[in-house]
C-alpha positions in Angstrom: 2.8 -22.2 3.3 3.7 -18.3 3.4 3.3 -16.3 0.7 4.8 -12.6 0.4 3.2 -10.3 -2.3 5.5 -7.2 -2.6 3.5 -3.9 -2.5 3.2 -1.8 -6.4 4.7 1.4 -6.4 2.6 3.4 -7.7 4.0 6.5 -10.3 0.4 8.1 -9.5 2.3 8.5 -5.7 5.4 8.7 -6.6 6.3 11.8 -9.1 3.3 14.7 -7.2 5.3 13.5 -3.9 8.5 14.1 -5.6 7.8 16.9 -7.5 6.4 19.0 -4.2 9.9 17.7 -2.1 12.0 18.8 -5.1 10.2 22.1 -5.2 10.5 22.8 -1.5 14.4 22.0 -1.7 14.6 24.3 -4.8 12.7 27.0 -2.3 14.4 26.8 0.2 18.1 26.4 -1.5 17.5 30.0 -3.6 16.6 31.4 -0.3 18.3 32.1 3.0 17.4 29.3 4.8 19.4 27.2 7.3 20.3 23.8 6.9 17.9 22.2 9.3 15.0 22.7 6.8 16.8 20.8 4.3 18.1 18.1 6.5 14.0 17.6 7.6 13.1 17.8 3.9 16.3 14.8 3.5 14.6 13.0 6.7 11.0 12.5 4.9 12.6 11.4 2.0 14.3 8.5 3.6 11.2 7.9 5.9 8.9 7.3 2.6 11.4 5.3 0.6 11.9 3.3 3.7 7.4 3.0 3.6 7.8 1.9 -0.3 10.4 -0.8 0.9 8.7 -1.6 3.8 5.1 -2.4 2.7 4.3 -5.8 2.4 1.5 -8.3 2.7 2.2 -12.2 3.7 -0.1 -14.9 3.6 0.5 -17.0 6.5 -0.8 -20.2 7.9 -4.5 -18.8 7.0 -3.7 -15.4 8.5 -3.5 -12.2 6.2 -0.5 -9.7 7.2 -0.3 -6.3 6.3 2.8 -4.3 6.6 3.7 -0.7 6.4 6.7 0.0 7.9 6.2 0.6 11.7 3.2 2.7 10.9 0.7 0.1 10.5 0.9 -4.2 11.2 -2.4 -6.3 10.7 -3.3 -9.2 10.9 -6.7 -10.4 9.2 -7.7 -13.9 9.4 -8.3 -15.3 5.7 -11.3 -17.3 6.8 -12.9 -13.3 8.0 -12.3 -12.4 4.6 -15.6 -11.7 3.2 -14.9 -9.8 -0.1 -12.3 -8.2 -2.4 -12.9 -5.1 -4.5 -10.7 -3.6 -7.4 -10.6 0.5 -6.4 -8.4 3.2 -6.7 -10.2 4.9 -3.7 -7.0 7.9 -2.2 -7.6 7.1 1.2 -4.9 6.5 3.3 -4.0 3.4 3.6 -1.1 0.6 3.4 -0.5 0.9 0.0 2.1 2.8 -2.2 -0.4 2.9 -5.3 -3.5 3.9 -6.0 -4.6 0.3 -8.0 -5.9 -1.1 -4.8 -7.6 -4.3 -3.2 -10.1 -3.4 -0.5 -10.5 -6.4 1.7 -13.6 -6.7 3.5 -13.1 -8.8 6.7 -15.4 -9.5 9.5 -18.6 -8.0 9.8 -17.3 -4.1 9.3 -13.8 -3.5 9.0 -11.8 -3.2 5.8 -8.2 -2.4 4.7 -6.6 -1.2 1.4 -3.4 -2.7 0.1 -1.6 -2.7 -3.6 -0.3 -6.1 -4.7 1.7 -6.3 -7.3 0.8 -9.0 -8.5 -3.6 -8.6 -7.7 -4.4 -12.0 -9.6 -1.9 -14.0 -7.3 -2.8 -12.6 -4.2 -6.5 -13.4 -5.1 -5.9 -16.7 -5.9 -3.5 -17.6 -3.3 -7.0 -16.1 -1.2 -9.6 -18.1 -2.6 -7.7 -21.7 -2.5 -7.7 -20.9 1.2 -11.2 -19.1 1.7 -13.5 -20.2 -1.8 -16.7 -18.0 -0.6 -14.6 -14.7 -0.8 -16.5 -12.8 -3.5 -14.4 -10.8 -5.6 -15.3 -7.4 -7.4 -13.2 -6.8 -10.5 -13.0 -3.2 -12.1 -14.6 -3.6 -16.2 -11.6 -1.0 -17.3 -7.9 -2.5 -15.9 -5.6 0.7 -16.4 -3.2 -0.8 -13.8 
């Protein structure tokens, strides 16, 4: 069986990153400024639409894979998988919103990711691994 759950883009990331790119273009096009800076501001635009496209997570033959781009590949065994919290914790991490999962796996290590769809992925998770204790948030704004 393999499962991919696409990763939610998150408006909360989305327009302040846009905003502060549209407002360094709008800088630096009403001053003299060479086209370099605007063909790096160009570059970082691609390179984080092609993070959004590229962040996934695939359930696998009882492995968890976590996907951002070629920044960051992981992969957690579901059976290590010891819990699953609701957060909307800002660290960085692979995942383009800030309604997150933290999955807890082995005895200390933990990853954030943003399903879109948070009740699949858990599911498709506990059929495979039924002791995974799961921490929902009382208030679901997402």
């Amino acid at each position: 069986m393999e499962k991919k759950f696409a990763s939610k883009p998150g408006l909360e990331i989305i327009i302040p990153t846009g905003l502060l790119l549209a407002l360094i273009c709008v800088v630096m096009l009403t001053n003299p400024v060479s086209l370099s800076g605007l063909v790096i501001v160009g570059l970082l635009v691609l390179f984080l639409v092609y993070l959004f496209i590229n962040t996934s997570y695939t359930i696998k033959d009882e492995t968890l894979y976590v996907k951002c781009g070629f920044l960051y590949n992981a992969q957690i065994s579901i059976k290590s998988i010891t819990k699953i919290t609701e957060t909307t914790n800002i660290l960085s991490s692979p995942a383009t919103s800030i309604h997150r999962l933290e999955i807890v796996y082995n005895k200390f290590d933990s990853v954030q990711i943003s399903p879109k769809d948070k009740d699949g992925f858990i599911q498709t998770i506990q059929m495979m691994n039924p002791s995974v204790e799961v921490a929902r948030r009382k208030n679901k704004n997402n």
